[in-house]
PyMOL commands that place a pseudoatom at each C-alpha (Angstrom):
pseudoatom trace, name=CA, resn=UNK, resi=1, chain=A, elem=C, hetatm=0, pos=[121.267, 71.321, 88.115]
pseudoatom trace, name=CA, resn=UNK, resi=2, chain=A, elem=C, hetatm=0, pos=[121.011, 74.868, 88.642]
pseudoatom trace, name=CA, resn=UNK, resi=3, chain=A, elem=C, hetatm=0, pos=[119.157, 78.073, 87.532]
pseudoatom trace, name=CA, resn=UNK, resi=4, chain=A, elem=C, hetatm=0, pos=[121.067, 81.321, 87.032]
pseudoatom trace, name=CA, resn=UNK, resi=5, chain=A, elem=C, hetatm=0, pos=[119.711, 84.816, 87.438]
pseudoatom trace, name=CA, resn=UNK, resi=6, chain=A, elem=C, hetatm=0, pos=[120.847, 87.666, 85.669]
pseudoatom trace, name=CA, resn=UNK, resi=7, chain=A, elem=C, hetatm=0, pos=[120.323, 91.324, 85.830]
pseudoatom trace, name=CA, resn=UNK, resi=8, chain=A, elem=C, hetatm=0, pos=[120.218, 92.087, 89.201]
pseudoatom trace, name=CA, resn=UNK, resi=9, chain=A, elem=C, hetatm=0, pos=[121.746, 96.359, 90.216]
pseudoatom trace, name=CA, resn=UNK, resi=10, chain=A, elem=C, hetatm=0, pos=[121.447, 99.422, 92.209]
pseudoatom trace, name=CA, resn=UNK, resi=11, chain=A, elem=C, hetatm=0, pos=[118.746, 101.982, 90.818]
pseudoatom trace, name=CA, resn=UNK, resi=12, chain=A, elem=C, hetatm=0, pos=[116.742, 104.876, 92.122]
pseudoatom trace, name=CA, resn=UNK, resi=13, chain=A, elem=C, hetatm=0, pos=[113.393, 104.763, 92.644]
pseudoatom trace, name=CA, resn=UNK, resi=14, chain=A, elem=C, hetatm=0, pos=[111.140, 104.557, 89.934]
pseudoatom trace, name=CA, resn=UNK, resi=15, chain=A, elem=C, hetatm=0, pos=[113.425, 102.993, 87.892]
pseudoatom trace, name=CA, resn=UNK, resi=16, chain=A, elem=C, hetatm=0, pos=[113.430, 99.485, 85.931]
pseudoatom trace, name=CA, resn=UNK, resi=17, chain=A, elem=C, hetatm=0, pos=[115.387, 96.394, 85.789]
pseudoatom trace, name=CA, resn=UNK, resi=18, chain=A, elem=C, hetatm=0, pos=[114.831, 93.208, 83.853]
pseudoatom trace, name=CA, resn=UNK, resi=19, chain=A, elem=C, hetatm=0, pos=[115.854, 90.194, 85.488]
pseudoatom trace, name=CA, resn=UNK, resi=20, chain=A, elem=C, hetatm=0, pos=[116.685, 86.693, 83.644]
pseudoatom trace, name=CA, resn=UNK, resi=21, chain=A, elem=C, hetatm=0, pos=[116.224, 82.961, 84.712]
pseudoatom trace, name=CA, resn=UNK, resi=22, chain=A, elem=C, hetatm=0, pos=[118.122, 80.531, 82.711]
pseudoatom trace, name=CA, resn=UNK, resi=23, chain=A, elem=C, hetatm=0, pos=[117.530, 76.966, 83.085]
pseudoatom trace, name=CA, resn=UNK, resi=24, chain=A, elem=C, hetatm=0, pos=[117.657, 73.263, 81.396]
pseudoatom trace, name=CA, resn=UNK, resi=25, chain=A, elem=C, hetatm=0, pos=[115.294, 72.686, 79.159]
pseudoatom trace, name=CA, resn=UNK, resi=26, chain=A, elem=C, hetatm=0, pos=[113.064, 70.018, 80.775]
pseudoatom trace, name=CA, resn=UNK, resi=27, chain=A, elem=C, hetatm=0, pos=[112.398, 72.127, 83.634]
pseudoatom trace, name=CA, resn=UNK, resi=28, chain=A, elem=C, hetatm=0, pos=[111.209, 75.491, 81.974]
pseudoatom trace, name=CA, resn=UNK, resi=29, chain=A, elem=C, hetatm=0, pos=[109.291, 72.638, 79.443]
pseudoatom trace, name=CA, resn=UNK, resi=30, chain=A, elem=C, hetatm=0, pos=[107.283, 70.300, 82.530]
pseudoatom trace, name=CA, resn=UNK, resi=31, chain=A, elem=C, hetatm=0, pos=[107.410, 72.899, 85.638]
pseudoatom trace, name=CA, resn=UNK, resi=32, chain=A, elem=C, hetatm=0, pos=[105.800, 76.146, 86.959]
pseudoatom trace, name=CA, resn=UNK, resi=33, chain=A, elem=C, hetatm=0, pos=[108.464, 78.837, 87.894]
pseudoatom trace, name=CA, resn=UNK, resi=34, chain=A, elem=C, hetatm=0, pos=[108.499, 81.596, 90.440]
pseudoatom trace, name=CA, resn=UNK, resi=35, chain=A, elem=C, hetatm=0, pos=[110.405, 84.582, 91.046]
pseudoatom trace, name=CA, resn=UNK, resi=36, chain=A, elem=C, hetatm=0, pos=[111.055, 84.572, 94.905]
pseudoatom trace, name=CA, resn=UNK, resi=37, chain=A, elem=C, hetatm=0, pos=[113.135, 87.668, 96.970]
pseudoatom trace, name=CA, resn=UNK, resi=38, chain=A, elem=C, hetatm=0, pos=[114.716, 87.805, 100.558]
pseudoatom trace, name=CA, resn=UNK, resi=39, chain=A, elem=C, hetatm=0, pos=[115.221, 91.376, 102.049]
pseudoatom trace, name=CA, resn=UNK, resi=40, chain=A, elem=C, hetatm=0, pos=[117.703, 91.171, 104.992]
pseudoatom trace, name=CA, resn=UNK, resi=41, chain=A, elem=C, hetatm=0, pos=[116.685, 90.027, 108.302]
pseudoatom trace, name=CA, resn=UNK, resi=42, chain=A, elem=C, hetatm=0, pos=[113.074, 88.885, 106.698]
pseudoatom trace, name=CA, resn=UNK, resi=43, chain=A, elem=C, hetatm=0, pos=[111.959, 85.585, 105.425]
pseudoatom trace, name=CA, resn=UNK, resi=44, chain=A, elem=C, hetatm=0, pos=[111.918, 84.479, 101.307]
pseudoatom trace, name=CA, resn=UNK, resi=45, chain=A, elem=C, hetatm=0, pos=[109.188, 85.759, 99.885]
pseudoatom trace, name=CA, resn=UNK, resi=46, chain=A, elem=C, hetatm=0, pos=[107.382, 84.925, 96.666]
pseudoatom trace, name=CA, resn=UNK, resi=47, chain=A, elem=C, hetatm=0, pos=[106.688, 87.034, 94.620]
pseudoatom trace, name=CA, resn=UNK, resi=48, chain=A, elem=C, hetatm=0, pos=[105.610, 86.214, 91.133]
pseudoatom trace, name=CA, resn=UNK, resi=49, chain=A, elem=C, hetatm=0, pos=[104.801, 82.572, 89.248]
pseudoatom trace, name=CA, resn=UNK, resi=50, chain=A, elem=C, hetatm=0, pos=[103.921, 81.567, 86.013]
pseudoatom trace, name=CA, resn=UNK, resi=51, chain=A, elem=C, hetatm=0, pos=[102.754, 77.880, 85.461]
pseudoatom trace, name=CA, resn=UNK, resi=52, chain=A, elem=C, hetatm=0, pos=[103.058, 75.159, 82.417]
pseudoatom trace, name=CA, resn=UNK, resi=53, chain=A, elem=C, hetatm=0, pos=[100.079, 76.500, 81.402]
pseudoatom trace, name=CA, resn=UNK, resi=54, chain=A, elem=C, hetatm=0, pos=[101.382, 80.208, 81.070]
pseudoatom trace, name=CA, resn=UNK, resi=55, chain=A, elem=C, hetatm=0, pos=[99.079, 81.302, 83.616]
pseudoatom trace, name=CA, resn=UNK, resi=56, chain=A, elem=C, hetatm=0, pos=[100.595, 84.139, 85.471]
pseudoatom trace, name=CA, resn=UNK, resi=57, chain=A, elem=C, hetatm=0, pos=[100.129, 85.290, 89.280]
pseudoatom trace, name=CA, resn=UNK, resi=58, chain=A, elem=C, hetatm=0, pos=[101.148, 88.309, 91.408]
pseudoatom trace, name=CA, resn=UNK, resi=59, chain=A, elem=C, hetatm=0, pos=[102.152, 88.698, 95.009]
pseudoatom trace, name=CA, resn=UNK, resi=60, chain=A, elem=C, hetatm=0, pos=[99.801, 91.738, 95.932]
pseudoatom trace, name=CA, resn=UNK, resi=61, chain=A, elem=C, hetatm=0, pos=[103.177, 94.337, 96.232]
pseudoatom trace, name=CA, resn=UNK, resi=62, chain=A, elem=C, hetatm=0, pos=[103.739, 94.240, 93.063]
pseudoatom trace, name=CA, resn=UNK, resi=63, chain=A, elem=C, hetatm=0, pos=[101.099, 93.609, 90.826]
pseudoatom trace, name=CA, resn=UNK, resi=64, chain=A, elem=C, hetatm=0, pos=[100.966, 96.417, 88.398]
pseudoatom trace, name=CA, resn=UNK, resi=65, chain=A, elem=C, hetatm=0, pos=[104.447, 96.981, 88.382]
pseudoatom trace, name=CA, resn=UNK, resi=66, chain=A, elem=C, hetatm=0, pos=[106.223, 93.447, 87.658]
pseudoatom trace, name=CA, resn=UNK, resi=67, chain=A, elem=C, hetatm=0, pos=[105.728, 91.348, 84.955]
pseudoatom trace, name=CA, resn=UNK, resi=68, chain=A, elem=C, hetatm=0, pos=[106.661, 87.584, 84.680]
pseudoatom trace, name=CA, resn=UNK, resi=69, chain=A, elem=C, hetatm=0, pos=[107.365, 85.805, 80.948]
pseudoatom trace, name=CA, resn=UNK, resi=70, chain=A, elem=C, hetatm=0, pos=[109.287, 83.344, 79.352]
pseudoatom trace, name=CA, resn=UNK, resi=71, chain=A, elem=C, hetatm=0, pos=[111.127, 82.577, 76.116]
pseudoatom trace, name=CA, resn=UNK, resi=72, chain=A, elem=C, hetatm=0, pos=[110.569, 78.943, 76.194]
pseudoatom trace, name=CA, resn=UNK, resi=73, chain=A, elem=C, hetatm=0, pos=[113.177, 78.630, 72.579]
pseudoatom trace, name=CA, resn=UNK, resi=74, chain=A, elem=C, hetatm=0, pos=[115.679, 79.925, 75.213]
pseudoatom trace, name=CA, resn=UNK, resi=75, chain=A, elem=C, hetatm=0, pos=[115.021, 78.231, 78.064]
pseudoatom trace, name=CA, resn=UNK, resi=76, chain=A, elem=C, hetatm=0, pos=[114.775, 81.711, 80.481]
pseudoatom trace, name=CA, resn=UNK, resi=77, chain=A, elem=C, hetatm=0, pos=[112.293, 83.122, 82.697]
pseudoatom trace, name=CA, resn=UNK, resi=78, chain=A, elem=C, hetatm=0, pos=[111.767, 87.094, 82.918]
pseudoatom trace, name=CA, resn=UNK, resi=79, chain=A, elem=C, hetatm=0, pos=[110.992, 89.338, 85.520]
pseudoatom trace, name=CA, resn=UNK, resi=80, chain=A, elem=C, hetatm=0, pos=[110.436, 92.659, 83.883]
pseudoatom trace, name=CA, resn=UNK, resi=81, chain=A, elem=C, hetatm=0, pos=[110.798, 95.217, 87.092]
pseudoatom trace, name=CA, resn=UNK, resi=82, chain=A, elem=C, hetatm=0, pos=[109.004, 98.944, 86.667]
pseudoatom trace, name=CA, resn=UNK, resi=83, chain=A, elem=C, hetatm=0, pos=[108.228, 102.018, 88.902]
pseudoatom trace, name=CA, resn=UNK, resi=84, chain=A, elem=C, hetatm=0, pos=[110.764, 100.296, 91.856]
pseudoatom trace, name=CA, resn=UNK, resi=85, chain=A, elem=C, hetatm=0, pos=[110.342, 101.043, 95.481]
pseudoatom trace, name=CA, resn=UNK, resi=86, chain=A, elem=C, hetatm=0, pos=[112.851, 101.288, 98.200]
pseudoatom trace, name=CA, resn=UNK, resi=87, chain=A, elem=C, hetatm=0, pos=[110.900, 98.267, 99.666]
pseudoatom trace, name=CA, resn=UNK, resi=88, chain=A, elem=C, hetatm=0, pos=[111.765, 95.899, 96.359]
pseudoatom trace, name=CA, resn=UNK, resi=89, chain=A, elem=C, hetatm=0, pos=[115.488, 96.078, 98.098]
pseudoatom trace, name=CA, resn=UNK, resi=90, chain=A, elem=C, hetatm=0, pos=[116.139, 92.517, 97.823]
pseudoatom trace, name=CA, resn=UNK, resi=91, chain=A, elem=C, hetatm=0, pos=[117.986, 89.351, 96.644]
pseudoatom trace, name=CA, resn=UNK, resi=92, chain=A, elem=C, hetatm=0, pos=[115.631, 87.409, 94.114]
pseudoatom trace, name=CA, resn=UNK, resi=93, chain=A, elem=C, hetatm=0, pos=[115.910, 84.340, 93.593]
pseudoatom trace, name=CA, resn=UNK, resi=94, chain=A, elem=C, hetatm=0, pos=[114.275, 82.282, 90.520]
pseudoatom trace, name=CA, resn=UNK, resi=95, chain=A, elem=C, hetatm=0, pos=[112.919, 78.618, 91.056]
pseudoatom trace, name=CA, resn=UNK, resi=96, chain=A, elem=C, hetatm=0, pos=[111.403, 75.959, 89.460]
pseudoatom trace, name=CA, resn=UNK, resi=97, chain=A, elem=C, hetatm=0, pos=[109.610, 72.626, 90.259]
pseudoatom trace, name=CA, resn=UNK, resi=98, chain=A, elem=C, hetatm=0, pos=[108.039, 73.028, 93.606]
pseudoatom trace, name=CA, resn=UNK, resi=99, chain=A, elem=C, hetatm=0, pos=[111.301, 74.327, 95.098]
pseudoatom trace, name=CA, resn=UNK, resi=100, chain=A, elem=C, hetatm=0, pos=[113.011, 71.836, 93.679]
pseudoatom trace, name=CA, resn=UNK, resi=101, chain=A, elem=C, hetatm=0, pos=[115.387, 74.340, 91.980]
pseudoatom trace, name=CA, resn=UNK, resi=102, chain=A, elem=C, hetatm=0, pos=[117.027, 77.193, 93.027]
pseudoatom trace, name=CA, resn=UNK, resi=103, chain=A, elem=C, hetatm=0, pos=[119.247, 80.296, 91.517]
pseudoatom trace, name=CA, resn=UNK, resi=104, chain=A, elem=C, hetatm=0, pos=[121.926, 81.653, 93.198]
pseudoatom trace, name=CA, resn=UNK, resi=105, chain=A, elem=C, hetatm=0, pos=[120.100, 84.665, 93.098]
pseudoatom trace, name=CA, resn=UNK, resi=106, chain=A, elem=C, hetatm=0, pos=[120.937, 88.180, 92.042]
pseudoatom trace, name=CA, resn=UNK, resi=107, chain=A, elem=C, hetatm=0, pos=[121.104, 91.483, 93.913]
pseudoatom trace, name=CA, resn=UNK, resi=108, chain=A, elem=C, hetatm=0, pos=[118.594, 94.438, 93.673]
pseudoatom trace, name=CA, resn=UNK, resi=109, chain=A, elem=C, hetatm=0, pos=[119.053, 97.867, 95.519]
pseudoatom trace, name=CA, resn=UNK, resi=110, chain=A, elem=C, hetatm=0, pos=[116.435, 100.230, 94.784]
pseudoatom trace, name=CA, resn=UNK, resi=111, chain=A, elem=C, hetatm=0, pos=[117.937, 104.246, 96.762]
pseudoatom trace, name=CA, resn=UNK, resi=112, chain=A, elem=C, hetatm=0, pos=[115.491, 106.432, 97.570]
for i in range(1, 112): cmd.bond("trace and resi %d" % i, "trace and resi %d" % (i + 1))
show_as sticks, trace
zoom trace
Protein backbone atom coordinates (compact mmCIF):
# COMPACT_ATOMS: atom_id res chain seq x y z
CA UNK A 1 0.00 0.00 0.00
CA UNK A 2 1.29 3.23 -0.90
CA UNK A 3 0.40 6.99 -1.19
CA UNK A 4 1.58 9.01 -4.18
CA UNK A 5 2.30 12.71 -4.25
CA UNK A 6 1.95 14.81 -7.08
CA UNK A 7 2.83 18.29 -7.98
CA UNK A 8 5.95 18.83 -6.59
CA UNK A 9 8.57 21.86 -8.94
CA UNK A 10 11.00 24.61 -8.93
CA UNK A 11 9.36 28.20 -8.43
CA UNK A 12 10.45 31.61 -7.33
CA UNK A 13 9.54 33.03 -4.38
CA UNK A 14 6.20 34.02 -3.81
CA UNK A 15 4.92 31.69 -5.99
CA UNK A 16 2.28 28.69 -5.59
CA UNK A 17 2.14 25.05 -6.03
CA UNK A 18 -0.62 22.59 -5.29
CA UNK A 19 0.44 19.36 -4.17
CA UNK A 20 -1.75 15.97 -4.37
CA UNK A 21 -1.98 12.82 -2.07
CA UNK A 22 -3.60 9.90 -3.60
CA UNK A 23 -4.44 6.99 -1.59
CA UNK A 24 -6.84 3.74 -1.08
CA UNK A 25 -9.91 4.43 -0.06
CA UNK A 26 -10.08 3.00 3.50
CA UNK A 27 -7.29 5.03 4.58
CA UNK A 28 -8.34 8.65 3.45
CA UNK A 29 -12.08 7.13 4.85
CA UNK A 30 -10.79 5.82 8.80
CA UNK A 31 -7.33 7.90 9.19
CA UNK A 32 -5.97 11.45 9.86
CA UNK A 33 -3.38 12.56 7.16
CA UNK A 34 -0.41 14.85 7.29
CA UNK A 35 1.67 16.59 4.93
CA UNK A 36 5.31 16.08 6.26
CA UNK A 37 8.77 17.76 4.41
CA UNK A 38 12.59 16.96 4.82
CA UNK A 39 15.03 19.82 3.76
CA UNK A 40 18.56 18.34 3.28
CA UNK A 41 20.76 17.62 6.10
CA UNK A 42 17.60 18.35 8.63
CA UNK A 43 15.17 16.00 10.17
CA UNK A 44 11.25 15.26 8.66
CA UNK A 45 9.24 17.73 9.66
CA UNK A 46 5.48 17.99 9.87
CA UNK A 47 3.95 20.28 8.64
CA UNK A 48 0.24 20.24 8.15
CA UNK A 49 -2.69 17.48 9.28
CA UNK A 50 -6.14 17.17 8.82
CA UNK A 51 -8.06 14.46 10.89
CA UNK A 52 -11.32 12.07 10.24
CA UNK A 53 -13.06 14.69 11.60
CA UNK A 54 -11.86 17.39 9.00
CA UNK A 55 -10.26 19.29 11.62
CA UNK A 56 -7.28 21.00 10.22
CA UNK A 57 -3.83 22.04 11.96
CA UNK A 58 -0.76 24.13 11.01
CA UNK A 59 2.90 23.82 11.78
CA UNK A 60 3.56 27.55 12.92
CA UNK A 61 5.86 28.29 9.40
CA UNK A 62 3.28 28.11 7.48
CA UNK A 63 0.09 28.88 8.75
CA UNK A 64 -1.36 31.56 6.63
CA UNK A 65 0.17 30.46 3.65
CA UNK A 66 -0.67 26.55 3.24
CA UNK A 67 -3.79 25.06 3.15
CA UNK A 68 -4.64 21.31 3.72
CA UNK A 69 -8.10 19.61 2.06
CA UNK A 70 -9.37 16.63 0.72
CA UNK A 71 -11.67 15.28 -1.98
CA UNK A 72 -12.77 12.31 -0.12
CA UNK A 73 -14.98 11.02 -3.78
CA UNK A 74 -11.33 10.88 -5.01
CA UNK A 75 -9.53 9.53 -2.48
CA UNK A 76 -6.60 12.60 -2.46
CA UNK A 77 -5.28 14.87 0.02
CA UNK A 78 -4.26 18.63 -0.98
CA UNK A 79 -1.71 20.83 0.02
CA UNK A 80 -2.50 24.12 -1.59
CA UNK A 81 1.13 26.05 -1.32
CA UNK A 82 1.01 30.20 -1.53
CA UNK A 83 3.46 33.16 -1.03
CA UNK A 84 6.62 30.32 -0.97
CA UNK A 85 9.83 30.98 0.81
CA UNK A 86 13.29 29.90 0.02
CA UNK A 87 13.00 28.04 3.42
CA UNK A 88 9.83 25.72 2.06
CA UNK A 89 12.90 24.07 -0.13
CA UNK A 90 11.99 20.63 0.59
CA UNK A 91 10.87 17.04 -0.23
CA UNK A 92 7.20 16.53 1.17
CA UNK A 93 6.05 13.71 1.88
CA UNK A 94 2.16 12.80 2.50
CA UNK A 95 1.13 10.15 5.22
CA UNK A 96 -1.57 8.57 6.68
CA UNK A 97 -2.46 6.40 9.75
CA UNK A 98 -0.05 7.30 12.44
CA UNK A 99 2.91 6.87 10.07
CA UNK A 100 1.70 3.96 8.99
CA UNK A 101 1.82 5.17 5.34
CA UNK A 102 4.14 6.89 3.45
CA UNK A 103 4.52 8.70 -0.21
CA UNK A 104 7.42 8.59 -2.05
CA UNK A 105 7.39 12.10 -1.80
CA UNK A 106 7.71 14.89 -4.31
CA UNK A 107 10.28 17.64 -4.81
CA UNK A 108 9.84 21.43 -4.07
CA UNK A 109 12.54 24.16 -4.86
CA UNK A 110 11.46 27.50 -4.04
CA UNK A 111 14.84 30.26 -5.82
CA UNK A 112 15.14 33.28 -4.34
Amino acid sequence: VQLVESGGGSVQAGGSLKLSCVGPRYIFSNCGRAWFRQAPGKEREWVSGISSDGTTRYADSVKGRFTISQDNAKNTLYLQMNSLKTEDTAVYYCGACGGGYWGQGTQVTVSS
